[in-house]
PAZAPA-4460 file (N, C-alpha, C; in steps of 0.05 Angstrom, whole numbers, plus 32768, in hexadecimal, padded with zeros to 4 digits):
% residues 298
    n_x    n_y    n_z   ca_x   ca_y   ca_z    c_x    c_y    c_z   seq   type   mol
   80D7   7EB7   8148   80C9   7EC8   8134   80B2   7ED7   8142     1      X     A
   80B1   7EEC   8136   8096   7EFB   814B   807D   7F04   812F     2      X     A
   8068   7F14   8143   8051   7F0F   8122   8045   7F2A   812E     3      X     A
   8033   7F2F   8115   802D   7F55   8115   8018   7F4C   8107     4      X     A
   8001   7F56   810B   7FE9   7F5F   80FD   7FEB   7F6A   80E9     5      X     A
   7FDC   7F62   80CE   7FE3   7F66   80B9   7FCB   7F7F   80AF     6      X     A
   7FC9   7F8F   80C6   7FB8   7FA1   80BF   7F9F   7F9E   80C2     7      X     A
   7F86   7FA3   80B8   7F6C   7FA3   80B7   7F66   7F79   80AA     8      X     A
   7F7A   7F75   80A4   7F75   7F53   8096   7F6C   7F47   80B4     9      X     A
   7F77   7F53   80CF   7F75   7F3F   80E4   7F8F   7F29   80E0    10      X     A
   7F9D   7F26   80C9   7FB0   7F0A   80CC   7FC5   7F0D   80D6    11      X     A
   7FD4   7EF7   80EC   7FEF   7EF9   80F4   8000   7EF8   80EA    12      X     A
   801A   7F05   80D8   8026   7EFC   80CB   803F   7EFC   80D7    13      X     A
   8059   7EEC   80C7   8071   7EE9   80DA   807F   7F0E   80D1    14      X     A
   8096   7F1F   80E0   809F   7F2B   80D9   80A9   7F2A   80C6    15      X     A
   80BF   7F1D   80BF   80CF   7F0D   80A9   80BA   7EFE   809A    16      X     A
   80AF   7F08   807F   809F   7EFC   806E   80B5   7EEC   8055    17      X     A
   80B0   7ED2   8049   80BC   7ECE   8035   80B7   7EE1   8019    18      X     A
   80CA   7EE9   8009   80C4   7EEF   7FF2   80C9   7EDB   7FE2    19      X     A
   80B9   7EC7   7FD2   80C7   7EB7   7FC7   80CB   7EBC   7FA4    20      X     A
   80CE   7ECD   7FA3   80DB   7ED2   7F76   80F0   7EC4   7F7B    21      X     A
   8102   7EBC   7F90   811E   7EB1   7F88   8116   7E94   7F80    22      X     A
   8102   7E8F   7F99   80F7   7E70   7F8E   80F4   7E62   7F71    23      X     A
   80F2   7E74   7F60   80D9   7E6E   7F47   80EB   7E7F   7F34    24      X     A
   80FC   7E90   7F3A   810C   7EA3   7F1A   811E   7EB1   7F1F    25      X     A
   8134   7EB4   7F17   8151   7EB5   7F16   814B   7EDA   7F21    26      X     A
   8165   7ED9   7F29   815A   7EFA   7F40   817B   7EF9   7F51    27      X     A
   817B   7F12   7F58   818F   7F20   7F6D   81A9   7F2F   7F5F    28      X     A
   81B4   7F34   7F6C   81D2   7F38   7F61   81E9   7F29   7F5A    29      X     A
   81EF   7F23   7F42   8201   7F0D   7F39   8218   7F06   7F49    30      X     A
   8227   7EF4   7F43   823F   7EF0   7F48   824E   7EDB   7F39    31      X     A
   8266   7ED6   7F35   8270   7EBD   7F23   8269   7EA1   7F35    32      X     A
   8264   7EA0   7F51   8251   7E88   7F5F   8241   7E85   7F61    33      X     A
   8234   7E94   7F5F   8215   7E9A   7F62   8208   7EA6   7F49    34      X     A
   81F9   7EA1   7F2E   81F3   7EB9   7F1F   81DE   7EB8   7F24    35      X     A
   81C7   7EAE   7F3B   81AF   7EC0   7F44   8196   7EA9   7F3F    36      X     A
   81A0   7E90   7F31   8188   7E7E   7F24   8181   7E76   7F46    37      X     A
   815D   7E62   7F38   8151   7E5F   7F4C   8155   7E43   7F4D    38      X     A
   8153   7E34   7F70   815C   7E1F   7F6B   8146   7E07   7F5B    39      X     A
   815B   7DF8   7F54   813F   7DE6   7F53   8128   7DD4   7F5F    40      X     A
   8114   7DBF   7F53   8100   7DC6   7F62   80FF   7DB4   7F78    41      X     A
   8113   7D9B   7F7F   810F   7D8D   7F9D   811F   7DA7   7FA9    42      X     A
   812D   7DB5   7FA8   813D   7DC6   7FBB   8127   7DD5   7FCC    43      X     A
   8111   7DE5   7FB1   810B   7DFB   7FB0   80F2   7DEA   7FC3    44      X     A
   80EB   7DD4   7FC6   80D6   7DC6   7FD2   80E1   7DC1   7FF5    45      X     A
   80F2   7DC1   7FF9   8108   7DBD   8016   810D   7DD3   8021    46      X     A
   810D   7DEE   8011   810E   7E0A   801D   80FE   7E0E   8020    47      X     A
   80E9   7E10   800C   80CE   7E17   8017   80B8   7E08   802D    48      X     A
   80C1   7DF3   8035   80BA   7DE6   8053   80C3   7DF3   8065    49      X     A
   80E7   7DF1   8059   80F9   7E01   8076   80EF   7E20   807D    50      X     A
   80E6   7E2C   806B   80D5   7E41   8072   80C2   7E44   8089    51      X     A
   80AA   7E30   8084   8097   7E2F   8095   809F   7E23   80AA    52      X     A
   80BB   7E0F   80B1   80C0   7E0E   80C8   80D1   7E1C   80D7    53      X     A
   80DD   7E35   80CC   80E2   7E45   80D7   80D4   7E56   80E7    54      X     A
   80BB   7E59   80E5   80A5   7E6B   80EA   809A   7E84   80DA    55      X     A
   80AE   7E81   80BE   809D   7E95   80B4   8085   7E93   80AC    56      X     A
   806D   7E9B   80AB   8053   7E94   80A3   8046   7EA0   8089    57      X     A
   8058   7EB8   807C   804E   7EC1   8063   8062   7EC6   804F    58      X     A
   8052   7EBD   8040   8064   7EB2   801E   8054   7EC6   8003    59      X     A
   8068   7ED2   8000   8061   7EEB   7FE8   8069   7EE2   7FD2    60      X     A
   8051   7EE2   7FBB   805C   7ED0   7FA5   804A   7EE5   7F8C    61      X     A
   8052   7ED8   7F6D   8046   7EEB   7F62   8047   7ED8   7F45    62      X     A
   8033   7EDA   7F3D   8036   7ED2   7F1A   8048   7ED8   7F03    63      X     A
   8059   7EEE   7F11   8074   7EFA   7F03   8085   7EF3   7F10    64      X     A
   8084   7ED8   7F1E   80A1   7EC6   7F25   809E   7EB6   7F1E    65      X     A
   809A   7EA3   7F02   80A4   7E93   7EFA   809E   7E7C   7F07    66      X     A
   80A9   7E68   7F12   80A9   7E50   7F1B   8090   7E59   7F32    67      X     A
   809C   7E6D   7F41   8094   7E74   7F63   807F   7E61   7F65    68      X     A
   8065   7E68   7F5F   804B   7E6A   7F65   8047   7E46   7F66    69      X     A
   804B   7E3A   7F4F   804D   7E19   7F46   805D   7E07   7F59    70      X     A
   8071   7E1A   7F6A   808C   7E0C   7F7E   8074   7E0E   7F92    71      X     A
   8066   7E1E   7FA5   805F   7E26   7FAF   8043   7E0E   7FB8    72      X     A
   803F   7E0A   7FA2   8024   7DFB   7F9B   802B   7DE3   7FA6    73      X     A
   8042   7DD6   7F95   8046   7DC4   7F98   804E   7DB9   7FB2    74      X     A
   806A   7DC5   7FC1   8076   7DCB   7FDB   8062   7DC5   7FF8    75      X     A
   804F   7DDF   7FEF   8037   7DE2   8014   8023   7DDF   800C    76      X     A
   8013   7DD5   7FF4   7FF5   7DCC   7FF1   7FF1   7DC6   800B    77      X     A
   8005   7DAC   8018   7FFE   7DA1   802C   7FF7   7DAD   8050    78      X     A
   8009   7DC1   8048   800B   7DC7   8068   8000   7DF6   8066    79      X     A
   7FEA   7DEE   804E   7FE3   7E10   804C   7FD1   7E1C   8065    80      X     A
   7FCE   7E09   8079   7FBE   7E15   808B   7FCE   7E25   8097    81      X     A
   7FEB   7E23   8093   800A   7E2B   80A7   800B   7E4B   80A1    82      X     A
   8008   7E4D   807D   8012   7E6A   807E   8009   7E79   806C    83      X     A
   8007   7E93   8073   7FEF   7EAC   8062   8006   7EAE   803D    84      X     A
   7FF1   7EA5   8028   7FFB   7EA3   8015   7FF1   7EBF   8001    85      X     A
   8002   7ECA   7FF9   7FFF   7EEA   7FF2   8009   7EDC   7FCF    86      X     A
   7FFA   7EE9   7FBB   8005   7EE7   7FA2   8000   7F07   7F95    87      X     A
   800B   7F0D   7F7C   8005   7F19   7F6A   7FFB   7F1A   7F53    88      X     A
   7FE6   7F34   7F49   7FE9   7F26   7F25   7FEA   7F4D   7F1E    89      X     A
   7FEE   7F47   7F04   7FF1   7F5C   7EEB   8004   7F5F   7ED9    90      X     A
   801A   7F49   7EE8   8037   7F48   7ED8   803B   7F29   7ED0    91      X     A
   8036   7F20   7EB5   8039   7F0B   7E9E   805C   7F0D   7EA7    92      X     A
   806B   7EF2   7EB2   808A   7EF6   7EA3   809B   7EE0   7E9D    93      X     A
   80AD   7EDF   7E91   80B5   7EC6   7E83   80CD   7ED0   7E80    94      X     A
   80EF   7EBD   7E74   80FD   7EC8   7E65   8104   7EDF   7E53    95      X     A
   80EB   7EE2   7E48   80ED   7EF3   7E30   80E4   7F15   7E3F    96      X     A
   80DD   7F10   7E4E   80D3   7F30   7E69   80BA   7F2B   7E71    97      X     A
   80AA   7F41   7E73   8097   7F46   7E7B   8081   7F56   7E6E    98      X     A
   8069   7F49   7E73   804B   7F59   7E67   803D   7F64   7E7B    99      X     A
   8035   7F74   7E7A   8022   7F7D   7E95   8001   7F7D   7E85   100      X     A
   7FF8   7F7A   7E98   7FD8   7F7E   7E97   7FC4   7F7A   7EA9   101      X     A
   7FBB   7F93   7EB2   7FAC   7F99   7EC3   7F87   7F9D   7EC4   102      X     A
   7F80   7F95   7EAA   7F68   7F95   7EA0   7F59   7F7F   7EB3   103      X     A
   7F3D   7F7F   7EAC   7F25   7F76   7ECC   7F2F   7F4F   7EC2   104      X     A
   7F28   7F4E   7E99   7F25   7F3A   7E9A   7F48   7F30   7E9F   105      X     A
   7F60   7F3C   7E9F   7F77   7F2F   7EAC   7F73   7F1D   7EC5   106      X     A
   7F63   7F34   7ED3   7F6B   7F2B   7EF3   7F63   7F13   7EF7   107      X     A
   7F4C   7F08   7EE5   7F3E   7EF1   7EEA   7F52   7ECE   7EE0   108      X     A
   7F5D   7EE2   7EC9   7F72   7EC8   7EC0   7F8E   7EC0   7ED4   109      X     A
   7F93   7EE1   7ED7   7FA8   7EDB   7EF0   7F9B   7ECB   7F05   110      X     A
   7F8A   7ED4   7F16   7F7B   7EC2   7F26   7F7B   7EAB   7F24   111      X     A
   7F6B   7E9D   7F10   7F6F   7E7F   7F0E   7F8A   7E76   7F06   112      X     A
   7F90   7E7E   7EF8   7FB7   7E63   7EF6   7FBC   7E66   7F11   113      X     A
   7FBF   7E83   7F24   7FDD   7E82   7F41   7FC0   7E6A   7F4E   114      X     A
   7FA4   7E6E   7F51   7F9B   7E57   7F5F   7FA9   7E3B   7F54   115      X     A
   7FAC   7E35   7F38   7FAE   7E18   7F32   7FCA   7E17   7F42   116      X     A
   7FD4   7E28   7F3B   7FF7   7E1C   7F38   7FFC   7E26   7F5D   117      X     A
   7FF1   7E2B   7F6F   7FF7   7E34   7F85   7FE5   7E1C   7F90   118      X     A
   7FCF   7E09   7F7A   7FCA   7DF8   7F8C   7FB9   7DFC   7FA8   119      X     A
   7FA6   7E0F   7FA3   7F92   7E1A   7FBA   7F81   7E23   7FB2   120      X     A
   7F68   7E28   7FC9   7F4E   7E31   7FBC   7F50   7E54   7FBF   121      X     A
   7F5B   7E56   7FD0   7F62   7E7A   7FD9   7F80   7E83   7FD9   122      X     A
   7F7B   7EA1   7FD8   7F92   7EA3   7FDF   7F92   7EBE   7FEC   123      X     A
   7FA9   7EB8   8005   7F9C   7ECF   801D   7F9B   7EEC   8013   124      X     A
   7FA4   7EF9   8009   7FB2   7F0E   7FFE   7FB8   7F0F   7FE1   125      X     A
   7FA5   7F1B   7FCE   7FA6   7F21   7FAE   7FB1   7F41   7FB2   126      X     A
   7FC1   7F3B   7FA2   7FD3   7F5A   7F9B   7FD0   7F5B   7F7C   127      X     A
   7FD2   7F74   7F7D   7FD7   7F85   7F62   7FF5   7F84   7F61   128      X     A
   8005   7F7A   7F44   8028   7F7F   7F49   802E   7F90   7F3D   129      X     A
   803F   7FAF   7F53   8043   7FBA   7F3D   802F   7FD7   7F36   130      X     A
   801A   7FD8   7F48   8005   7FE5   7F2F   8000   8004   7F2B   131      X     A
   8002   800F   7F18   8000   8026   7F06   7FEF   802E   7F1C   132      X     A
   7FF4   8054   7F19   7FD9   805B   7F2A   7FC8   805B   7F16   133      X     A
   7FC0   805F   7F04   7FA9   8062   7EF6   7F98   8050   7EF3   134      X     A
   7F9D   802E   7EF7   7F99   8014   7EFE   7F8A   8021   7F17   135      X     A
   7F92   8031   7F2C   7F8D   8034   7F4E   7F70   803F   7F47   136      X     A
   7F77   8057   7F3C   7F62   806B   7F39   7F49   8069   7F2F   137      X     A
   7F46   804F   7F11   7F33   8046   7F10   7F1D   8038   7F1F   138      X     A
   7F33   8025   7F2A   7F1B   801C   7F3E   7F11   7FFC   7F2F   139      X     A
   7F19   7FF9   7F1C   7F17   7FE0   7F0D   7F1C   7FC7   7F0C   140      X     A
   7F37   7FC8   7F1A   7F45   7FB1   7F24   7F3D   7FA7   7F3C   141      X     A
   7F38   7FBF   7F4E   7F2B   7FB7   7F68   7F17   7FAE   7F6B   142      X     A
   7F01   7FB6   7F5E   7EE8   7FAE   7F56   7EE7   7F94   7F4C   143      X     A
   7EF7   7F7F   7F3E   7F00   7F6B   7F33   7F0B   7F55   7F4E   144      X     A
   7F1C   7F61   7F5F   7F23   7F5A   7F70   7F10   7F51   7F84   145      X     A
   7EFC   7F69   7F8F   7EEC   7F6D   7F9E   7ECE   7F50   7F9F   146      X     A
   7ECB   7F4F   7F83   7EC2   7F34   7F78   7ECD   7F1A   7F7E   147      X     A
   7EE8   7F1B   7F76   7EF0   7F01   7F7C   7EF5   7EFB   7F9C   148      X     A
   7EEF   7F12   7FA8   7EF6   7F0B   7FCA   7ED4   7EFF   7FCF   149      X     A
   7EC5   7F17   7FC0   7EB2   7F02   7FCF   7E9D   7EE1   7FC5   150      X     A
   7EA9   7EDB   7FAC   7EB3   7EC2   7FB5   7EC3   7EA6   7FBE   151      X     A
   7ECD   7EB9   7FCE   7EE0   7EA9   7FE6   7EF9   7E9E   7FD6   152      X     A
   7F01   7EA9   7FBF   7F1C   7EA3   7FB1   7F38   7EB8   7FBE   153      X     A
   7F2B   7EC6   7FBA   7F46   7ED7   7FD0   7F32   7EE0   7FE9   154      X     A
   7F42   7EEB   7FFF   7F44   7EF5   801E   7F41   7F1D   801D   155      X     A
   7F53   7F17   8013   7F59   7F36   801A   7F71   7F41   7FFF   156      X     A
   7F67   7F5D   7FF9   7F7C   7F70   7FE5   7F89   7F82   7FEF   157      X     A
   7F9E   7F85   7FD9   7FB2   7F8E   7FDC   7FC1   7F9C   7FBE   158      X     A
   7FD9   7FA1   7FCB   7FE2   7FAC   7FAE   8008   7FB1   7FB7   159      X     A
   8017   7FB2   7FA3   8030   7FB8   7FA1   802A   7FC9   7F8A   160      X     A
   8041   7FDF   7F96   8040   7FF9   7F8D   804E   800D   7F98   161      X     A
   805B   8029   7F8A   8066   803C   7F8F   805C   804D   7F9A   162      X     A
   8064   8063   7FAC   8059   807F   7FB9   803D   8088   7FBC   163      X     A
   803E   8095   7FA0   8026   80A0   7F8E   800C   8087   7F8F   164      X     A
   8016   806F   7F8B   7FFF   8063   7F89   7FF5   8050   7F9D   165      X     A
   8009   8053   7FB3   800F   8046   7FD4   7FFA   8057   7FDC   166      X     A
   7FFC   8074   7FCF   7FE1   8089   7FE2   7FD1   808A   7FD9   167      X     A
   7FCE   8081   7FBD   7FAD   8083   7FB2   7FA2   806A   7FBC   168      X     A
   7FAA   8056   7FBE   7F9B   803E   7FC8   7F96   804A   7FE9   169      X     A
   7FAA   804E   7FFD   7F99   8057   800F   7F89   8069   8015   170      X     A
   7F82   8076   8005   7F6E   8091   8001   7F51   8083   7FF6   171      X     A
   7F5E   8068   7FE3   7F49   806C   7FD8   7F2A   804C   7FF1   172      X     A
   7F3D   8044   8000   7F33   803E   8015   7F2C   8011   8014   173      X     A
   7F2B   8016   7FF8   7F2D   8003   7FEA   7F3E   7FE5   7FF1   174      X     A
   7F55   7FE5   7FFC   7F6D   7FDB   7FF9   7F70   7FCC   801B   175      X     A
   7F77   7FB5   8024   7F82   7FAD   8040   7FA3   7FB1   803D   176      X     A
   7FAA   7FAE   802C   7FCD   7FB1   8030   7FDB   7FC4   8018   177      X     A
   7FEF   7FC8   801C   8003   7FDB   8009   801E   7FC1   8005   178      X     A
   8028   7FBC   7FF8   8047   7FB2   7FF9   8056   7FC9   7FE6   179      X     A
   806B   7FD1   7FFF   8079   7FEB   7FF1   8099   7FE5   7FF8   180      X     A
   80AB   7FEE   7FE6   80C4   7FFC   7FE6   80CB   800C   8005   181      X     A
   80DE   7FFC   8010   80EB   8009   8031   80F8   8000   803C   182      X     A
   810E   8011   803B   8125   8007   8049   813D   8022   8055   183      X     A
   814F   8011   8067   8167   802C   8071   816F   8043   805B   184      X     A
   8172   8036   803D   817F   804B   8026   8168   8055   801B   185      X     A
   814F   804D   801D   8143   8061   8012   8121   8068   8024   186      X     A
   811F   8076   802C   810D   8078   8044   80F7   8097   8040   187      X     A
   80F4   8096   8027   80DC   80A6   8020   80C3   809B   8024   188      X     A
   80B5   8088   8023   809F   8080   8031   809B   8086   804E   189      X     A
   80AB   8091   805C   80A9   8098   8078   8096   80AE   8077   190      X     A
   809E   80BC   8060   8089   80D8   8060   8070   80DC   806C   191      X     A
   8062   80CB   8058   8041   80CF   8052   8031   80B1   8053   192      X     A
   804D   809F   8049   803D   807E   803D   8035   8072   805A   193      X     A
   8049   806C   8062   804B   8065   807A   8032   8064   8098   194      X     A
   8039   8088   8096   8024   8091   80AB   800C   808F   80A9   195      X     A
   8003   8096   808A   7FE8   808E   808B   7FDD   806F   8083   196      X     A
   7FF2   805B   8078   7FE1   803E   8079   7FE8   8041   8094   197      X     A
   7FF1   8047   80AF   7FF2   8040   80CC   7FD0   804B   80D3   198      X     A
   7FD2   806A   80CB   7FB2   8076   80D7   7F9C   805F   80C2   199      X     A
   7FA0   8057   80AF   7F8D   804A   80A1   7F86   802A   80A5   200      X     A
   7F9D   8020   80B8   7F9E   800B   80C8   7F9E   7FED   80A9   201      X     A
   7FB1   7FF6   80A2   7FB8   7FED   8084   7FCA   7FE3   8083   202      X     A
   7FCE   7FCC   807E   7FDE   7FAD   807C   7FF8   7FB9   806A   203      X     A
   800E   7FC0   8077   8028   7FC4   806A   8037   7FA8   8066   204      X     A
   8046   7FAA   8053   8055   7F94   804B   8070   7FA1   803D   205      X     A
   8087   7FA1   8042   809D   7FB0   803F   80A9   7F99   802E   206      X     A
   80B3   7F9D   8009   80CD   7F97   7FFE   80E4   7FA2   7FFF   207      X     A
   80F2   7F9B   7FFB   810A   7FA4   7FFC   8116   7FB4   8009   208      X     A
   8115   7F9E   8026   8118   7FB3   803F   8141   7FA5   803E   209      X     A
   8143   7F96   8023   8160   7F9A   8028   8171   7F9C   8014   210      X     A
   815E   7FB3   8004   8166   7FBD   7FEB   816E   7FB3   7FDC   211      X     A
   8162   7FA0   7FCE   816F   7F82   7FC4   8183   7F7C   7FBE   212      X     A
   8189   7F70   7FD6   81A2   7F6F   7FD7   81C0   7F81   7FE3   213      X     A
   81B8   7F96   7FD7   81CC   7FA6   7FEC   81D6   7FB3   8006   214      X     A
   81BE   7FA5   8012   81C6   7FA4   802B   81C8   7F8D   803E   215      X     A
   81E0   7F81   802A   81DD   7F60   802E   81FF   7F65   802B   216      X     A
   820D   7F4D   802D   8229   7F4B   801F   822A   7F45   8007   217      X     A
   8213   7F48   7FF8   8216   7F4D   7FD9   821C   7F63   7FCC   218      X     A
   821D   7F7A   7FDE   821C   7F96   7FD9   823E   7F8D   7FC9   219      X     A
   8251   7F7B   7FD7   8266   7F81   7FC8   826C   7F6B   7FAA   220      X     A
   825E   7F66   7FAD   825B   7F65   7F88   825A   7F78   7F74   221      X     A
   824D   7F8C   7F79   8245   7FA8   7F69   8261   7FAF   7F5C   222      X     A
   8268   7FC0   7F4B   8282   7FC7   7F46   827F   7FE8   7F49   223      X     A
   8299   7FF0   7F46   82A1   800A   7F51   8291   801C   7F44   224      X     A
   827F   8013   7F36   826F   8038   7F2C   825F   8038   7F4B   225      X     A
   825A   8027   7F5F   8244   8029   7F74   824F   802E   7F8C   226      X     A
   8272   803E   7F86   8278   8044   7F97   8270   8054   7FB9   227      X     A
   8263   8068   7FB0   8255   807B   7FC6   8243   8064   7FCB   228      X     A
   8234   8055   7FC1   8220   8043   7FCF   8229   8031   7FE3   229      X     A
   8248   8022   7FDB   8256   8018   7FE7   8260   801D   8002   230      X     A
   8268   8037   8002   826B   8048   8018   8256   8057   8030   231      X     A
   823E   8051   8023   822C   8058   8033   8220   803A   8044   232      X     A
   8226   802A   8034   8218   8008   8047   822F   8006   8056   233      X     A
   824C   8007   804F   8264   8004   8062   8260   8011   8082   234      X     A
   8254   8031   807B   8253   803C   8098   8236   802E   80A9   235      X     A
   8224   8029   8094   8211   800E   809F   821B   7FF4   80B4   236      X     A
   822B   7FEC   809B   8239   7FCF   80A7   8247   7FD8   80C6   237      X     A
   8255   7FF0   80C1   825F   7FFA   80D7   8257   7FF7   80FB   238      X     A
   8239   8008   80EE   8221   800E   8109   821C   7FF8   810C   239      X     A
   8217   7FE2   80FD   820F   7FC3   8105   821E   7FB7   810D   240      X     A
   8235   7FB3   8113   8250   7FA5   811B   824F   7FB0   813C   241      X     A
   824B   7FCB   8136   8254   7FD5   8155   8231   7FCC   816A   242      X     A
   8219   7FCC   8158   8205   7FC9   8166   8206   7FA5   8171   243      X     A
   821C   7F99   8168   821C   7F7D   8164   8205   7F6A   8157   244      X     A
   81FB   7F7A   8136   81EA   7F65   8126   81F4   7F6B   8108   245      X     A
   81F4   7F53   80FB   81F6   7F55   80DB   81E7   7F6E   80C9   246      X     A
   81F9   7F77   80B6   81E5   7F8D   80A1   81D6   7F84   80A0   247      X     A
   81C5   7F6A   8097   81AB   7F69   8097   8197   7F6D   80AE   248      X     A
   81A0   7F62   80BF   8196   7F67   80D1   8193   7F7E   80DD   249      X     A
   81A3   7F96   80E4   819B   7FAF   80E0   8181   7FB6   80CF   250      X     A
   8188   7FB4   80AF   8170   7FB8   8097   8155   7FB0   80A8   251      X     A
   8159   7F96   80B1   8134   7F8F   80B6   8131   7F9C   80CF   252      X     A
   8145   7F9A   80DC   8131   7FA9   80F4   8130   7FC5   80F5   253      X     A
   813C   7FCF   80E2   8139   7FEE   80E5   8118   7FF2   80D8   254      X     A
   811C   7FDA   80C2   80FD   7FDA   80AE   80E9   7FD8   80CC   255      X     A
   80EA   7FC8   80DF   80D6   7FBE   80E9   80CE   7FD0   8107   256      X     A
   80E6   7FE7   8105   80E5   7FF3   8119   80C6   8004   8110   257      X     A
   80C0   800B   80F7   80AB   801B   80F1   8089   8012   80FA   258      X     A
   807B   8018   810D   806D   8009   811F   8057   8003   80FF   259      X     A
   8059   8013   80E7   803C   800B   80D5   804D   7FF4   80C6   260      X     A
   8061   7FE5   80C8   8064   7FD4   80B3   8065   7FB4   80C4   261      X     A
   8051   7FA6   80B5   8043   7F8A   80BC   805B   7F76   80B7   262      X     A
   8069   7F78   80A8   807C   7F62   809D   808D   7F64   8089   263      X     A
   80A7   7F5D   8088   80BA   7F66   8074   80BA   7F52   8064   264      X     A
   80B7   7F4F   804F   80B6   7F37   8038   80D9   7F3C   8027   265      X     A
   80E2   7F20   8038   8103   7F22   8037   8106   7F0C   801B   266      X     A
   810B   7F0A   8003   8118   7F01   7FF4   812A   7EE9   7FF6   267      X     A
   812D   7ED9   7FF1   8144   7EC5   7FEF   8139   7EA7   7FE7   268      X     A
   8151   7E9F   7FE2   8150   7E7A   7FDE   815F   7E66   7FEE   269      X     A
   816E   7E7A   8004   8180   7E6D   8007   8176   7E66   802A   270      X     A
   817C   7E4C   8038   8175   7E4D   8053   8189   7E61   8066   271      X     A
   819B   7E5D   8060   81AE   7E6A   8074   81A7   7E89   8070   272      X     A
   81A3   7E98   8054   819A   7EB4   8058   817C   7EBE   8069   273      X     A
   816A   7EA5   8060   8153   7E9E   8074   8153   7EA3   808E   274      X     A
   8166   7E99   809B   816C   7E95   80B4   817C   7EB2   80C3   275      X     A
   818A   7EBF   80B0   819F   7ECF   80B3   817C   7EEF   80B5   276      X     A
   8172   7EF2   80A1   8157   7EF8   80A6   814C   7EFA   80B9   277      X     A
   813F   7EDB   80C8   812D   7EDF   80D9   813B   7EDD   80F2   278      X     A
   8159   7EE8   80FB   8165   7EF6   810E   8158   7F11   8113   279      X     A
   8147   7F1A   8104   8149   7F33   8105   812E   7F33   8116   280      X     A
   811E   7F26   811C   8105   7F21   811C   8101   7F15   813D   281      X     A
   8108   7F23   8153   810F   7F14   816B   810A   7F2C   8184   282      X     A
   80FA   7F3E   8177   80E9   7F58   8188   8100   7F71   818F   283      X     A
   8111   7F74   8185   8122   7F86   8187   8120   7F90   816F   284      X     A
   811D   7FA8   817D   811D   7FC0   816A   8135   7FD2   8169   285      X     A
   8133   7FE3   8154   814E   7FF2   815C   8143   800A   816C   286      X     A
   8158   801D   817D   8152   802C   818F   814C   8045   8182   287      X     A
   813F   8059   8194   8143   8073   8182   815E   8082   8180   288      X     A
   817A   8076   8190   818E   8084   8189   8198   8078   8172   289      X     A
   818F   8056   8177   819E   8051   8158   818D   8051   813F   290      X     A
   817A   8060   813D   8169   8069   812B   8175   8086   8128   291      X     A
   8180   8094   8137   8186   80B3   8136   81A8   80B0   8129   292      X     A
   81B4   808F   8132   81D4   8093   8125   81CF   808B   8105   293      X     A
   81B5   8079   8104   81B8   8070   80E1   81B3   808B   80CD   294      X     A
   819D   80AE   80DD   81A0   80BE   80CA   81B5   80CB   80C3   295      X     A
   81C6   80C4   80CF   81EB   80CB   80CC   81F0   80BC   80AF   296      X     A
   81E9   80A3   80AC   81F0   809B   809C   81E5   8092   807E   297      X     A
   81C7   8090   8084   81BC   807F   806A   81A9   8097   8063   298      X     A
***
């Protein structure tokens, strides 16, 4: 496993970051073997070790996963000096969906449960999940945030978020990290997002650098309306066969070929996809010709 500066935070983090929602709430693309539930909780207590002895060192978690945050608690109370613990709040969710709320006095309730149930006094990285620009623009949330860092309950902020509001937080100077949307199929953040959290020296954190899921062998679950999609990961799968590495593996390291992104926060429950993951994570990058054959394709 290799580690990247997480920006202006100073922290090492692994390339391959855990995402853990699978941990804590049913998620991915179905199948009649699989319909996506999360395991239960000695399993979810045995992965989540196997994690940290794999070497990943950061675990992305959020109050809108369900179990996550309480597995989490329970699992590495013991051994939290090991790895940078990232949560979220603004998203309430349960069975029945989701509530959002982003108001000053939220942040404070979110705050205290992910501390009880995560079982710690800090937590390295408070994110916004999710957040509206107009949430950005105020300046309210941050300000809320900005409080609770200084005393010593969270480390450092952050935020998950789209385009528009990926650039108002770095503009607005505010913010140590972005977690954004990036991957081979969709690579509009290259534009603008990108370049400037790099000039702003701004803690990137990349989801869905494998399009959840479809750029996995789950892609063939989908049924035939996703045909052209189908056909576009095939000539993927293609370039990866001949480069001699797995579609996923392609996905992350094309993600990691981008010198501003700190860590790819990879999704799963499973060890063997874990593992299949942090192949990707072994200082090879892809080249610039096979960066010039993927605009052929994706």
């Amino acid at each position: 496993m290799k580690y990247r500066t997480l920006g202006r935070t100073g922290l090492q983090v692994s390339e391959i970051g855990l995402g853990a929602l699978e941990v804590g709430r049913r998620w991915g693309i179905p199948s009649l073997d699989d319909p996506g539930n999360p395991p239960d909780e000695a399993a979810a207590v045995r992965f989540l070790n196997d994690v940290l002895d794999s070497g990943v060192n950061l675990i992305d978690t959020a109050a809108a996963y369900w179990l996550s945050e309480e597995r989490i608690g329970k699992a590495l109370s013991g051994r939290r000096s090991e790895f940078v613990l990232a949560s979220k709040w603004g998203e309430w969710c349960d069975e029945s969906g989701s509530v959002y709320d982003y108001s000053p006095a939220a942040m404070w309730k979110f705050l205290d449960s992910s501390l009880t149930k995560l079982n710690t006094d800090v937590i390295d990285l408070y994110q916004i999940h999710s957040a509206p620009l107009e949430v950005i623009q105020s300046g309210e949330a941050l300000a809320e945030m900005q409080k609770a860092r200084e005393q010593g309950r969270i480390r450092f902020i952050g935020l998950s978020c789209g385009e528009a509001e990926a650039l108002a937080a770095i503009q607005s100077g505010g913010y140590d990290t972005i977690q954004i949307s990036y991957n081979v199929l969709g690579r509009s953040m290259e534009n603008r997002v990108l370049p400037m959290a790099l000039s702003a020296n701004m803690g990137v954190l990349i989801k869905d650098g494998l399009a959840a899921g479809r750029l996995t062998d789950k892609i063939h679950r989908l049924g035939g309306e996703h045909a052209a999609l189908k056909e576009r990961v095939a000539a993927l799968q293609s370039l990866a066969e001949g480069w001699a590495m797995s579609l996923n593996e392609l996905a992350l390291r094309f993600v990691l070929s981008n010198p501003a992104v700190s860590s790819v926060i990879a999704g799963t429950r499973s060890g063997a996809h874990l593992l299949d993951n942090i192949r990707a994570s072994d200082g090879r990058l892809l080249t610039p010709e096979q960066m010039q054959a993927l605009e052929g394709v994706a």
